[in-house]
C-alpha positions, 0 to 999 in steps of 0.5 A: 162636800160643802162648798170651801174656798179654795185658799182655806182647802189649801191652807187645809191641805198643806196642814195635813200633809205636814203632820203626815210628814211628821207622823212618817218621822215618828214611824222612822224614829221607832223603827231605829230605835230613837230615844223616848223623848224624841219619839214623844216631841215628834208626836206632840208636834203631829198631836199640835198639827192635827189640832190646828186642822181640825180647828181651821176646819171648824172654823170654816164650818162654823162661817160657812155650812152652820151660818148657812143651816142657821139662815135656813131655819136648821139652828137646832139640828146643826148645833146638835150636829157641832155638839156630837163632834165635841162629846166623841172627844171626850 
């Protein structure tokens, strides 16, 4: 794995770990049967963590692994890399 710094790793990590709190209330919410609404805010608020992490990680890659490939003559491939990420998505 790539070097990260520590603060964004924690940033990272305490993201995730509060969507996996959040998607253990959505598991809870339809096992007692909670009304659609609420199932449906609780698993936007899971979808918007997620988004945020991915995006903190993206960042980071952008900064640091892609600055890195670019100064090493790897533009190309790396970009082709980041591009491979985004057309899965769609």
């Amino acid at each position: 794995m790539a070097y990260r710094p520590k603060d964004t790793q924690e940033r990272i990590l305490h993201r995730l770990k509060i969507a996996k709190g959040h998607l253990e209330k959505v598991v809870t919410m339809v096992k007692d049967d909670v009304y659609c609404i609420d199932v449906l805010q609780q698993l936007q608020a899971v979808e918007g963590g997620l988004k945020e992490t991915g995006n903190l990680i993206l960042e980071n890659h952008l900064m640091c692994c892609v600055a890195d490939a670019i100064t090493k003559g790897k533009k190309d491939q790396t970009i082709a890399e980041v591009m491979e990420v985004f057309r899965k998505k769609q």
